[in-house]
NUROGU-882042 format. One record per atom (N, C-alpha, C): residue number from 1; residue in one letter; chain; atom name; x, y, z. Coordinates in steps of 0.001 Angstrom, whole numbers. Atoms other than C-alpha are relative to their C-alpha. Layout:
N
+-----+----+----+----+---------+---------+---------+
:   i : aa : ch : at :       x :       y :       z :
+-----+----+----+----+---------+---------+---------+
: NUM :  a :  A : CA :       X :       Y :       Z :
...
+-----+----+----+----+---------+---------+---------+
% end
This chain:
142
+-----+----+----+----+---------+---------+---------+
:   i : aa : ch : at :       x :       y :       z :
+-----+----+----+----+---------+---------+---------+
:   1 :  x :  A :  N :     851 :   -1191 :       0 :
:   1 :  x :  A : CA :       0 :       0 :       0 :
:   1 :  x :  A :  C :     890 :    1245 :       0 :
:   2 :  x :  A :  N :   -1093 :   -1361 :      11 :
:   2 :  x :  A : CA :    1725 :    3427 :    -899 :
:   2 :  x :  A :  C :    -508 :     629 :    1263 :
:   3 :  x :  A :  N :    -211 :   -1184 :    -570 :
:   3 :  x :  A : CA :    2472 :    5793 :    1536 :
:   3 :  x :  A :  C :    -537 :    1011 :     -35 :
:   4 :  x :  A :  N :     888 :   -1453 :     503 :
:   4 :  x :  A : CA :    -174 :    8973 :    1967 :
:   4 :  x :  A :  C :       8 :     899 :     996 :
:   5 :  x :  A :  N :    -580 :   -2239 :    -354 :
:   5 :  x :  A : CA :      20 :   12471 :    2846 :
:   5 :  x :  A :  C :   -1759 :     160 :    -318 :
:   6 :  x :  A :  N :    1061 :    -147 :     401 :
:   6 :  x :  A : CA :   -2749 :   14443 :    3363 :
:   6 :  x :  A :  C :     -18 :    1963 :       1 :
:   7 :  x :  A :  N :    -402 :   -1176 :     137 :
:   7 :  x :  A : CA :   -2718 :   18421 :    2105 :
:   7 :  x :  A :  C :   -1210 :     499 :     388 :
:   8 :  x :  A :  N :     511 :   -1126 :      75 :
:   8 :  x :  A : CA :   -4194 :   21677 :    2883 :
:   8 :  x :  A :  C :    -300 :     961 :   -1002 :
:   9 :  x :  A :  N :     306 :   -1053 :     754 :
:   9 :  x :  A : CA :   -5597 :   23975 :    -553 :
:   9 :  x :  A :  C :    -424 :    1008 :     320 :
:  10 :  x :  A :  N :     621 :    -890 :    -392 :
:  10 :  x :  A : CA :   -6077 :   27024 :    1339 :
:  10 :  x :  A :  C :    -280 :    1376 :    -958 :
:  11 :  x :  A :  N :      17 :    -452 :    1090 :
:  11 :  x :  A : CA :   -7666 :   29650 :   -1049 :
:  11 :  x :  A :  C :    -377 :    1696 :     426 :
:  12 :  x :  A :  N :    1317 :   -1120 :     -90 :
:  12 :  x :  A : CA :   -8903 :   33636 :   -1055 :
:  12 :  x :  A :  C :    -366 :     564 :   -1350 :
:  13 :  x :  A :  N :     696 :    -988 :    1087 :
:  13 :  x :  A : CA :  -10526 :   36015 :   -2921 :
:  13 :  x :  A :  C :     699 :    1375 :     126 :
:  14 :  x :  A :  N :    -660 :   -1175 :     165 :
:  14 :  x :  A : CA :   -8095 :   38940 :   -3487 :
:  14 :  x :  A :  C :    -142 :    1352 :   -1081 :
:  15 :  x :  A :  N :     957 :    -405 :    1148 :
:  15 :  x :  A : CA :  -10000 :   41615 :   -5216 :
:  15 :  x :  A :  C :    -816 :    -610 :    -252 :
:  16 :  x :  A :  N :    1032 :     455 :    1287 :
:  16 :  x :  A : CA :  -11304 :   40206 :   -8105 :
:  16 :  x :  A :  C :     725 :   -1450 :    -207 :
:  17 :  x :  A :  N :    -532 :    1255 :     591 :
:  17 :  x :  A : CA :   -8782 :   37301 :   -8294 :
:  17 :  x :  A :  C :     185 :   -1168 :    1072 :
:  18 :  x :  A :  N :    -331 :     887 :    -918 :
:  18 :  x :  A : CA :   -8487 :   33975 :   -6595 :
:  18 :  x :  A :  C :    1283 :    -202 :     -28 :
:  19 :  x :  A :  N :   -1367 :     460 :    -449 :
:  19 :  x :  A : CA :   -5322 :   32873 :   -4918 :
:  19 :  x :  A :  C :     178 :   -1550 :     923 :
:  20 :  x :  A :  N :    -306 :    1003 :    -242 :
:  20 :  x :  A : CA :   -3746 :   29886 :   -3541 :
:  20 :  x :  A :  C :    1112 :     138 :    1107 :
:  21 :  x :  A :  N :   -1449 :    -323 :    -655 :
:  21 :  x :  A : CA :   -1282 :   29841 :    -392 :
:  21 :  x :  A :  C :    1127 :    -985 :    -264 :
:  22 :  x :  A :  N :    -915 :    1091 :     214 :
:  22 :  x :  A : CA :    1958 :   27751 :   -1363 :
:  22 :  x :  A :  C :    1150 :     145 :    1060 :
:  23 :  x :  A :  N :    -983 :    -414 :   -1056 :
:  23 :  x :  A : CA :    4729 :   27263 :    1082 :
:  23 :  x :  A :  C :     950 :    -992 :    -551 :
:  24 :  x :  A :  N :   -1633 :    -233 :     201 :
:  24 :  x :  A : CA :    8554 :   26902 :     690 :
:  24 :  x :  A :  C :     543 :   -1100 :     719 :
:  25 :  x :  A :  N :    -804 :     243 :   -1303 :
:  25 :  x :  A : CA :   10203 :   24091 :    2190 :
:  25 :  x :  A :  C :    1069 :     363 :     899 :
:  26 :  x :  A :  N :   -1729 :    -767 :    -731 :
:  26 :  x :  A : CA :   13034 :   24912 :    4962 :
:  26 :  x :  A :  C :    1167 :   -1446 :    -398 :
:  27 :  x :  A :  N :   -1132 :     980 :     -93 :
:  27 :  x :  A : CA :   16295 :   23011 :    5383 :
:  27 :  x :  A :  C :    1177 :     231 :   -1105 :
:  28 :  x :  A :  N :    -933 :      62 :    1088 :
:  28 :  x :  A : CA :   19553 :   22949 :    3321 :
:  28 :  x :  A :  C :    -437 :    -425 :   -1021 :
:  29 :  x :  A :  N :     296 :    1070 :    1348 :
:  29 :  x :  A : CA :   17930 :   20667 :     749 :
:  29 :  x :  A :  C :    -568 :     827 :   -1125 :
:  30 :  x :  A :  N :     938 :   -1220 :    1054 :
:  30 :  x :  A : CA :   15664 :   23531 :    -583 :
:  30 :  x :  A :  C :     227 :    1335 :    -174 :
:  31 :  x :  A :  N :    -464 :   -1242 :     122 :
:  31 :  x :  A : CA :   17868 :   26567 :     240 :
:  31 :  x :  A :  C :     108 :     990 :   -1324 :
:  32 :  x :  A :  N :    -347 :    -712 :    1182 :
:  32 :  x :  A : CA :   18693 :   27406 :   -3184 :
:  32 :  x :  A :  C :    -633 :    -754 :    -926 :
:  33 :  x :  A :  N :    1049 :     652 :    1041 :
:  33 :  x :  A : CA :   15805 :   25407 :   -5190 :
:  33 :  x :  A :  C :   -1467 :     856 :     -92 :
:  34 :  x :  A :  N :    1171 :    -852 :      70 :
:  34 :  x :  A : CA :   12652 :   27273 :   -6127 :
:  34 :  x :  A :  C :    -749 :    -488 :    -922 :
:  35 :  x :  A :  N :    1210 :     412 :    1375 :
:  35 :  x :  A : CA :   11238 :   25840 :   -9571 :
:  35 :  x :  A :  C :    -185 :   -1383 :     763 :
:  36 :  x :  A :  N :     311 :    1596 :     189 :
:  36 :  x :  A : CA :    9183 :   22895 :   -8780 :
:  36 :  x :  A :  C :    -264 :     112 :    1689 :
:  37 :  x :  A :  N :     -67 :    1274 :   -1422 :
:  37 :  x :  A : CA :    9434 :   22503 :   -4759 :
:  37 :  x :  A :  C :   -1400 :    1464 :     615 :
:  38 :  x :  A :  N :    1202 :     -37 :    -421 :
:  38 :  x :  A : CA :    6333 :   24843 :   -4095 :
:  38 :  x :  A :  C :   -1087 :    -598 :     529 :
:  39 :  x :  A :  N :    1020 :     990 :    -207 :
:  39 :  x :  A : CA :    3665 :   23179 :   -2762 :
:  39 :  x :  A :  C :   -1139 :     285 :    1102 :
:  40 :  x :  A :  N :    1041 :    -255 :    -510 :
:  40 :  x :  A : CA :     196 :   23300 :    -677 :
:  40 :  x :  A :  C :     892 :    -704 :    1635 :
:  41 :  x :  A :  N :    -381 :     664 :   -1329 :
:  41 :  x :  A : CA :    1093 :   21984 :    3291 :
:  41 :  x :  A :  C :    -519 :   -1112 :     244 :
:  42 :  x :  A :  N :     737 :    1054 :     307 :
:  42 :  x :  A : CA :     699 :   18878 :    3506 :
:  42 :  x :  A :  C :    1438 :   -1142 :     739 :
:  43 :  x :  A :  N :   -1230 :    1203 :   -1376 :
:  43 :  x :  A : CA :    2568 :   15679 :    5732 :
:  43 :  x :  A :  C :   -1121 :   -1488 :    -231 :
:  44 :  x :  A :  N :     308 :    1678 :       9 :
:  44 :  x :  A : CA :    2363 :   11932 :    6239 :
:  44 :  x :  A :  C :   -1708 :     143 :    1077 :
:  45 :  x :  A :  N :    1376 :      62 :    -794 :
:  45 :  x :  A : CA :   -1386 :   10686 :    7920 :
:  45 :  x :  A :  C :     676 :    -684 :     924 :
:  46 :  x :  A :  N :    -277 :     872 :   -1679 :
:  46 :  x :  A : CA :    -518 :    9183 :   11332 :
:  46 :  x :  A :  C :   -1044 :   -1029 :     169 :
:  47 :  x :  A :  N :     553 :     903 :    -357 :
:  47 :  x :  A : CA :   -1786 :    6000 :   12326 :
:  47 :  x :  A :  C :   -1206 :     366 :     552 :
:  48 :  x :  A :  N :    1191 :      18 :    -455 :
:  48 :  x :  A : CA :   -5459 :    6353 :   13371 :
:  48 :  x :  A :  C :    -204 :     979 :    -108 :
:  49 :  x :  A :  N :     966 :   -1358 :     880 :
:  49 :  x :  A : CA :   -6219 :    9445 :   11645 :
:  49 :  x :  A :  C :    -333 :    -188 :   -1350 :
:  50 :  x :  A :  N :     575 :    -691 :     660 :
:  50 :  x :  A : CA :   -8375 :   10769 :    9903 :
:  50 :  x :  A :  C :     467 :    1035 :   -1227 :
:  51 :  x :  A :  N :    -612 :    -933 :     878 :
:  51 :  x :  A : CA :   -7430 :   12459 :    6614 :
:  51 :  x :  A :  C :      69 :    1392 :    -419 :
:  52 :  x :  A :  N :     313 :   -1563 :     266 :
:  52 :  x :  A : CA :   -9128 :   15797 :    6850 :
:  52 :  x :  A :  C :    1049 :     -68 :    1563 :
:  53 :  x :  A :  N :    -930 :     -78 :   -1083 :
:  53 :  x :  A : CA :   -7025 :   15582 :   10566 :
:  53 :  x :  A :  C :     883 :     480 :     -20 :
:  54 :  x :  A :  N :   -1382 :     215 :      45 :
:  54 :  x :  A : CA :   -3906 :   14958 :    9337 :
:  54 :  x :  A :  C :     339 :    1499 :   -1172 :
:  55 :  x :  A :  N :    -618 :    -909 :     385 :
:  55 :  x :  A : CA :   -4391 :   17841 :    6662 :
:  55 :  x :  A :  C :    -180 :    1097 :    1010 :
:  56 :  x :  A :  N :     366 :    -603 :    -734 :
:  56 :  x :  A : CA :   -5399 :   20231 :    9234 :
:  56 :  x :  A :  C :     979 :     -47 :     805 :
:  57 :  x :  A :  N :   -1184 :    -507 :    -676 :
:  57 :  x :  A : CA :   -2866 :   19867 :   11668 :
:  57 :  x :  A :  C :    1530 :    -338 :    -650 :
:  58 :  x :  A :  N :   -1219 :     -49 :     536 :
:  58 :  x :  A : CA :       7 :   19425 :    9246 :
:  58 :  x :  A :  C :      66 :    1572 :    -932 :
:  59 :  x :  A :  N :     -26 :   -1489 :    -436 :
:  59 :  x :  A : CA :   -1170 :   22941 :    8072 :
:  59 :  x :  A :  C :     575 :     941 :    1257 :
:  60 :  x :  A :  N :    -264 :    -841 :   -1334 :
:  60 :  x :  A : CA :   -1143 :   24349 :   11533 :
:  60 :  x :  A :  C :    1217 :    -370 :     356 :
:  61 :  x :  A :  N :   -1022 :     664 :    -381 :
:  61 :  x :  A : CA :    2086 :   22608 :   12196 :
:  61 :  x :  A :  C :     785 :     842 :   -1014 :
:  62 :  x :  A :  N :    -776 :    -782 :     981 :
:  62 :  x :  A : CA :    3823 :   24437 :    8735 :
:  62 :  x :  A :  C :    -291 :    1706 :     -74 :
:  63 :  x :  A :  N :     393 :   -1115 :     265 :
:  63 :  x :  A : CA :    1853 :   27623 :    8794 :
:  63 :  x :  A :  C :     414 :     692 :    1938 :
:  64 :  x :  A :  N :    -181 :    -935 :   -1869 :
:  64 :  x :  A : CA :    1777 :   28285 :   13060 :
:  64 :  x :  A :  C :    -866 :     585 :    -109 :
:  65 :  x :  A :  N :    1393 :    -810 :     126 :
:  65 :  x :  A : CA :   -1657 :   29394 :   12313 :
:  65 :  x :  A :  C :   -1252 :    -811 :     355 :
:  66 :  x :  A :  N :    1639 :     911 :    -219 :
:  66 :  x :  A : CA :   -5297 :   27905 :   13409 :
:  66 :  x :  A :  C :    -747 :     218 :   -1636 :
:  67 :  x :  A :  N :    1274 :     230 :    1536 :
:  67 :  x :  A : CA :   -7548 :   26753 :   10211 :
:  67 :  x :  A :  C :    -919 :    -300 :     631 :
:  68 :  x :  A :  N :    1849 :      49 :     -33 :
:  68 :  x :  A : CA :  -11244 :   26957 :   10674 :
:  68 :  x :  A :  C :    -293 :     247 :   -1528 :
:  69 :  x :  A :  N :    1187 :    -379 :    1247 :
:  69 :  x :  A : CA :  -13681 :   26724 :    8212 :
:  69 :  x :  A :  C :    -990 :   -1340 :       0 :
:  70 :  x :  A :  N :     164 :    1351 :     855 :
:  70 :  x :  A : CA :  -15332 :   24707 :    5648 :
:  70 :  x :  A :  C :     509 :    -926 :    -518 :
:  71 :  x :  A :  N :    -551 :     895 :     475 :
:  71 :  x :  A : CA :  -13753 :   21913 :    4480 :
:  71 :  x :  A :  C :    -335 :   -1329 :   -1130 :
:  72 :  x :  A :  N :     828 :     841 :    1273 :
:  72 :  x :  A : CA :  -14572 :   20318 :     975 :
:  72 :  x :  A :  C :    1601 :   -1166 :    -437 :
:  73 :  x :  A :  N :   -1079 :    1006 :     -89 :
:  73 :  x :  A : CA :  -12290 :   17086 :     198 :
:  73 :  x :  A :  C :      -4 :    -113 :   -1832 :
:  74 :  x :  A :  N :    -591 :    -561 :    1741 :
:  74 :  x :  A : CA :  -10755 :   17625 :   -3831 :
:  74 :  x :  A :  C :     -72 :    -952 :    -851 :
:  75 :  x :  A :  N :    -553 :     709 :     600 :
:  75 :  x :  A : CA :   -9450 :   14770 :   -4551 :
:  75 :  x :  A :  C :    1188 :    -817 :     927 :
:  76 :  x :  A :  N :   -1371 :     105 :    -540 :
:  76 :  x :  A : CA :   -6205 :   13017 :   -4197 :
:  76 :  x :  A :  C :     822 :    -189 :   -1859 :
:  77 :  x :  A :  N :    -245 :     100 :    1286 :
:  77 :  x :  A : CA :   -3288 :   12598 :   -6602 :
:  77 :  x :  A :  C :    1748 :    -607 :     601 :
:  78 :  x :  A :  N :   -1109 :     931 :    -505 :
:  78 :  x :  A : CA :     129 :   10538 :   -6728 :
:  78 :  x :  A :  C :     949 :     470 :    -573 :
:  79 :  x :  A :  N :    -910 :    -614 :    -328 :
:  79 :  x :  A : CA :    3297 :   11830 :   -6479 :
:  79 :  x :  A :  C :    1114 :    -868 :    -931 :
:  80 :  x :  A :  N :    -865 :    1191 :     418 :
:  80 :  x :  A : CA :    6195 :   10677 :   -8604 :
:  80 :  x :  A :  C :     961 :   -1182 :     982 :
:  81 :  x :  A :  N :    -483 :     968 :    -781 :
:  81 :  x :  A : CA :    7733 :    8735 :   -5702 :
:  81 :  x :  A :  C :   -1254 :   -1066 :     540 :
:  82 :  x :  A :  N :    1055 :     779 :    -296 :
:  82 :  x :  A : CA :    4522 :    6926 :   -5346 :
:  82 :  x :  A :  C :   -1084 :     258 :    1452 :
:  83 :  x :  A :  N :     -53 :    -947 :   -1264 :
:  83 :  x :  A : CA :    3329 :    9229 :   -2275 :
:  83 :  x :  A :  C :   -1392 :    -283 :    -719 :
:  84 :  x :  A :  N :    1037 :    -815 :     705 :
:  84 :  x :  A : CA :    -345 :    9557 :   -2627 :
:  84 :  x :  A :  C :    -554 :    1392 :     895 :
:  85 :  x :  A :  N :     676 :   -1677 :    -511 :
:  85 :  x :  A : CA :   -1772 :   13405 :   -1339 :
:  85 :  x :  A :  C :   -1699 :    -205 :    -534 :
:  86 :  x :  A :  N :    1364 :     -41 :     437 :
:  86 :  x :  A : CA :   -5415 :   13627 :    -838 :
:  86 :  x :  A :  C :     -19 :    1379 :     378 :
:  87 :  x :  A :  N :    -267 :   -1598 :    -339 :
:  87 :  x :  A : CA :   -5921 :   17634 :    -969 :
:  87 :  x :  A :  C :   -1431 :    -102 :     471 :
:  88 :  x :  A :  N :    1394 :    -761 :    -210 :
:  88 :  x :  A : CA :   -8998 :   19228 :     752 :
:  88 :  x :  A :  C :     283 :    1275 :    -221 :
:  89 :  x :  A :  N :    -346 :   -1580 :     197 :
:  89 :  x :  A : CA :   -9176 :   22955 :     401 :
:  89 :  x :  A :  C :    -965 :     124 :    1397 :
:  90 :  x :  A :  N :    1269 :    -824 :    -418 :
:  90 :  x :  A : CA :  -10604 :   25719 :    2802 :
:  90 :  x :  A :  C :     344 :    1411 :    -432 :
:  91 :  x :  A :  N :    -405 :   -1507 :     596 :
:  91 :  x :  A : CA :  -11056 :   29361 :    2291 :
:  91 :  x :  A :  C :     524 :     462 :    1199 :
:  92 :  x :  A :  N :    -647 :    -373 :    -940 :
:  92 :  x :  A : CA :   -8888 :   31118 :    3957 :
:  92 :  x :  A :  C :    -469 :    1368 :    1344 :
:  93 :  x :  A :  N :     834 :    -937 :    -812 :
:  93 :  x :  A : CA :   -9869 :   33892 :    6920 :
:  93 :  x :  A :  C :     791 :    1267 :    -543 :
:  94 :  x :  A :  N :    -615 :   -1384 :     588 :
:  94 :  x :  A : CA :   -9016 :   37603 :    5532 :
:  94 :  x :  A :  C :    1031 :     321 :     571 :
:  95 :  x :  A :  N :   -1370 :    -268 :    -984 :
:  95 :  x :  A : CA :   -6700 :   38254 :    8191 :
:  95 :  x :  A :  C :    1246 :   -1076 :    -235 :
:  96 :  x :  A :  N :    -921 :    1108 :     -17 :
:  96 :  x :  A : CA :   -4361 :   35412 :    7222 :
:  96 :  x :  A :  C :    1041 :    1012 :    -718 :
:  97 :  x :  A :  N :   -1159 :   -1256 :     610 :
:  97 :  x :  A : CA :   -1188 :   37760 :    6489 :
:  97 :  x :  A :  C :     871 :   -1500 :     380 :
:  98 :  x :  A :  N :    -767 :     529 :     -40 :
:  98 :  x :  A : CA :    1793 :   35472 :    5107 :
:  98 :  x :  A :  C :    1115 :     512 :    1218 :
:  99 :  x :  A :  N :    -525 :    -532 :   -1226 :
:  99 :  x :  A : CA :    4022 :   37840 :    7550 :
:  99 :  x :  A :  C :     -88 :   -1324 :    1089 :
: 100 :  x :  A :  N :     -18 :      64 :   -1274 :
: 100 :  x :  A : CA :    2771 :   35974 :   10490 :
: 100 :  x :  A :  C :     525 :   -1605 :     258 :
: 101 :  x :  A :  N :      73 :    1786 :    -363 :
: 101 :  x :  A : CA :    3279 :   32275 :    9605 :
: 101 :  x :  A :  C :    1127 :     -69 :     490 :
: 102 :  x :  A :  N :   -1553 :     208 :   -1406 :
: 102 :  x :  A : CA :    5901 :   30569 :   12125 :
: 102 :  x :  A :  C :    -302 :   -1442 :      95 :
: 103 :  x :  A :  N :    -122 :    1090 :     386 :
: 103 :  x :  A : CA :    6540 :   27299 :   10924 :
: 103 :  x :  A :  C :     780 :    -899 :    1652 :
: 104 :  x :  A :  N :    -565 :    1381 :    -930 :
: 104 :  x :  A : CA :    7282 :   23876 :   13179 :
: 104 :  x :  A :  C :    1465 :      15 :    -307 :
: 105 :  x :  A :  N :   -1159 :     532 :     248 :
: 105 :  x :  A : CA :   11057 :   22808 :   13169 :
: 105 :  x :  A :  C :     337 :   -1079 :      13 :
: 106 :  x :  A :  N :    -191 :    1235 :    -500 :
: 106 :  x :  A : CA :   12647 :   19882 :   12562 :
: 106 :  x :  A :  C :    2055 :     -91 :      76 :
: 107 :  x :  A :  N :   -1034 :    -253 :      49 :
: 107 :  x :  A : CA :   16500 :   18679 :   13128 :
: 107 :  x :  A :  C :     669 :    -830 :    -159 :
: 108 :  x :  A :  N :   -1210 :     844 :     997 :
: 108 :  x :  A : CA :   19057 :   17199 :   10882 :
: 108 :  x :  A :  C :    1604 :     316 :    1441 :
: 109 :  x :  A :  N :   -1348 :    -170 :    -492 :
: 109 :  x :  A : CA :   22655 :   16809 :   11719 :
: 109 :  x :  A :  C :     845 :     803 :   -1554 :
: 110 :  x :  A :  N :    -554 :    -648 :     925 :
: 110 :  x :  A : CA :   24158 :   19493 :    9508 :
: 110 :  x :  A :  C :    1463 :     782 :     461 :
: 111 :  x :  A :  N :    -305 :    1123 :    1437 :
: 111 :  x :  A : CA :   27250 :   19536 :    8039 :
: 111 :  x :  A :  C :    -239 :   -1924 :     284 :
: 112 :  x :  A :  N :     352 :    1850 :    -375 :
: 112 :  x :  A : CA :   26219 :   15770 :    7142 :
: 112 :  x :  A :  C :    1213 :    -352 :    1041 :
: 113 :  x :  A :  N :   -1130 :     534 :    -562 :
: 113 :  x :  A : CA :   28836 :   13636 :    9172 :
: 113 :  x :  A :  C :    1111 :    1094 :    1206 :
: 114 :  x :  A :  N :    -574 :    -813 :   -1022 :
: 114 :  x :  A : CA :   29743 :   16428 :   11720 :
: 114 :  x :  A :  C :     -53 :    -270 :    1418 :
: 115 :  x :  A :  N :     196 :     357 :   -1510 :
: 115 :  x :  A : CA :   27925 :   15539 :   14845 :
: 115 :  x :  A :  C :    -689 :    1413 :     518 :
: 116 :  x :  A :  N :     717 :   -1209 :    -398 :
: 116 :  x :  A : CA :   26202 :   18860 :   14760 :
: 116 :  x :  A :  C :   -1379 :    -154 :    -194 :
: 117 :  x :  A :  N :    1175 :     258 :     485 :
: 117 :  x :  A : CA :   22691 :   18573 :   15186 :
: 117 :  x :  A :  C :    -697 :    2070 :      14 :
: 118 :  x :  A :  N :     290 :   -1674 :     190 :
: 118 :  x :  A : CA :   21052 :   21855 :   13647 :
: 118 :  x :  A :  C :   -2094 :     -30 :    -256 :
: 119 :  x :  A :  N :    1668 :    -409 :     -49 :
: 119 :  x :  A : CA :   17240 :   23283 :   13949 :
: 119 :  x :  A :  C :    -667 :     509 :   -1485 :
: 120 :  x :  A :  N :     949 :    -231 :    1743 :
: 120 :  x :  A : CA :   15290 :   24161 :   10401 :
: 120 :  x :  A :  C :   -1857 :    -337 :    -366 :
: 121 :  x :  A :  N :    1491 :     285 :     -27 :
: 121 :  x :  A : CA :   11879 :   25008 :    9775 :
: 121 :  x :  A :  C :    -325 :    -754 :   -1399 :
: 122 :  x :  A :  N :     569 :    1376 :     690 :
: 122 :  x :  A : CA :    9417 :   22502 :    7977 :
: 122 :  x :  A :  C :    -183 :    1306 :    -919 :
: 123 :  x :  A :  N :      94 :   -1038 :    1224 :
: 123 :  x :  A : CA :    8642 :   26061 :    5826 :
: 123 :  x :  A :  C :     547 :     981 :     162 :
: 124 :  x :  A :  N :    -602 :   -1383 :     247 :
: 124 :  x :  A : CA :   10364 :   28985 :    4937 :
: 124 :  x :  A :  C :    -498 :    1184 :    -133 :
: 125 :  x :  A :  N :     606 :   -1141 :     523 :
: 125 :  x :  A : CA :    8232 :   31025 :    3224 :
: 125 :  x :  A :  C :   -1406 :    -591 :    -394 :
: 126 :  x :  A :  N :    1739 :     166 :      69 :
: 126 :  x :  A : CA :    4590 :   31121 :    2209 :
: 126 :  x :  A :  C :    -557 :    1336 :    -964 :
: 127 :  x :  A :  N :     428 :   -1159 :     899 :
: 127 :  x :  A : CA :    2922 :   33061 :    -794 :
: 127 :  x :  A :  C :   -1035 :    -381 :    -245 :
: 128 :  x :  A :  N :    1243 :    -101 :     185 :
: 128 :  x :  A : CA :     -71 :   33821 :   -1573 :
: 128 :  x :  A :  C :     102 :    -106 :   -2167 :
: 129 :  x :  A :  N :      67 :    -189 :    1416 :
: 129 :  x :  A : CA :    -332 :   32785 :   -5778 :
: 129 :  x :  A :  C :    -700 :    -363 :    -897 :
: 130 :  x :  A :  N :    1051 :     776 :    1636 :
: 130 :  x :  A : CA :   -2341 :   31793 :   -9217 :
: 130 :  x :  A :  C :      53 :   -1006 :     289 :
: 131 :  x :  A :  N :     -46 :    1532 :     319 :
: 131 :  x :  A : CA :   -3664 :   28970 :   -9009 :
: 131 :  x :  A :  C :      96 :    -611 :   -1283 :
: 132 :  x :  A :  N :    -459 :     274 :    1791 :
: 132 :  x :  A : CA :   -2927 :   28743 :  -12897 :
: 132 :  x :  A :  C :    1352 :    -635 :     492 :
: 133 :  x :  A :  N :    -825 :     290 :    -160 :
: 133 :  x :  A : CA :     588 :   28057 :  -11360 :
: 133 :  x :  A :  C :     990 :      31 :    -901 :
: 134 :  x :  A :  N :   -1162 :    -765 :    1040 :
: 134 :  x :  A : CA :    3966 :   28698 :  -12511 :
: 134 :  x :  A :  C :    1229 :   -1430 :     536 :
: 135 :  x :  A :  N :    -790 :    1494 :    -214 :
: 135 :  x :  A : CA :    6905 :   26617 :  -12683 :
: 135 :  x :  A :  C :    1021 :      61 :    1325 :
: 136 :  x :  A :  N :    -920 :    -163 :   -1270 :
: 136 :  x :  A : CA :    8249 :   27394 :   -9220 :
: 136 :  x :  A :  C :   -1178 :    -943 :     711 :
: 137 :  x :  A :  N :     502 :     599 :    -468 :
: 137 :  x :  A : CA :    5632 :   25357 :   -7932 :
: 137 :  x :  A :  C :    -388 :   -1569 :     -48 :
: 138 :  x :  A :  N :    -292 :    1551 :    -264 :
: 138 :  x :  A : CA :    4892 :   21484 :   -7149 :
: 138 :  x :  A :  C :   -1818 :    -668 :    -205 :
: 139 :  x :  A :  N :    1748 :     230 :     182 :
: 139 :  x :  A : CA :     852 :   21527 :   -7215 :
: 139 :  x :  A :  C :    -823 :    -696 :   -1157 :
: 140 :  x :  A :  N :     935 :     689 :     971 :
: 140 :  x :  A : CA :   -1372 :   19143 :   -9664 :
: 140 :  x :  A :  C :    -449 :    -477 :     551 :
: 141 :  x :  A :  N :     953 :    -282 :    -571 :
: 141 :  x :  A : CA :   -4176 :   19075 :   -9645 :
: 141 :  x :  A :  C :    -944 :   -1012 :     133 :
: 142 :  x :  A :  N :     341 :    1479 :    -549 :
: 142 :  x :  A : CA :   -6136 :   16155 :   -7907 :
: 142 :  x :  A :  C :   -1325 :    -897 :   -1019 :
+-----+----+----+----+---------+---------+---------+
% end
């Protein structure tokens, strides 16, 4: 049975145009990568959850923000490593300013083979963008 993830599509209405929040991973791995590693928030399901759960607090866990809402379930869709992502979306609350997000950490031993263990958030950054999408991003669509 593959391996599944379960994401967050959080969306607004900006003006006249819809948007999409995408977030950045952290860590050395993605420091200097940008085309392609975009992506909605989104993490492994934990044993005895629930899939709207697992996207919900793997949001709140990347963003450092509370999600409320509605919650409509998309789809899912499979990953070239054989990962499957089931996305739900919600709309997002007006006040959601990228500014404030304050991502979880996790911690490698960086440089590899040093013995240094170093701190790095699960996201970096967080934008608000087209959901037409561009090639800095990781998103298809379920």
């Amino acid at each position: 049975m593959p391996v599944r993830s379960a994401g967050l599509l959080i969306y607004r209405f900006f003006e006249t145009r819809l948007e999409v929040l995408l977030v950045h991973p952290g860590g050395p791995f993605w420091a200097k990568k940008d085309e392609g590693a975009w992506s909605i928030p989104k993490g492994l399901i934990e044993p005895g959850e629930d899939e709207l759960s697992a996207a919900i607090r793997e949001a709140q866990e990347e963003l450092g923000v509370e999600i409320q809402g509605a919650f409509a379930r998309l789809g899912e869709y499979r990953q070239p490593s054989g990962k499957v992502v089931v996305v739900w979306s919600a709309e997002a609350n007006a006040t959601l300013s990228v500014e404030a997000i304050r991502s979880s950490e996790f911690q490698i031993e960086r440089p590899p083979r040093s013995g240094r263990i170093q701190n790095f958030p699960e996201v970096d950054r967080a934008e608000w963008q087209d959901p037409q999408g561009s090639a800095r991003n990781d998103c298809r669509p379920p």
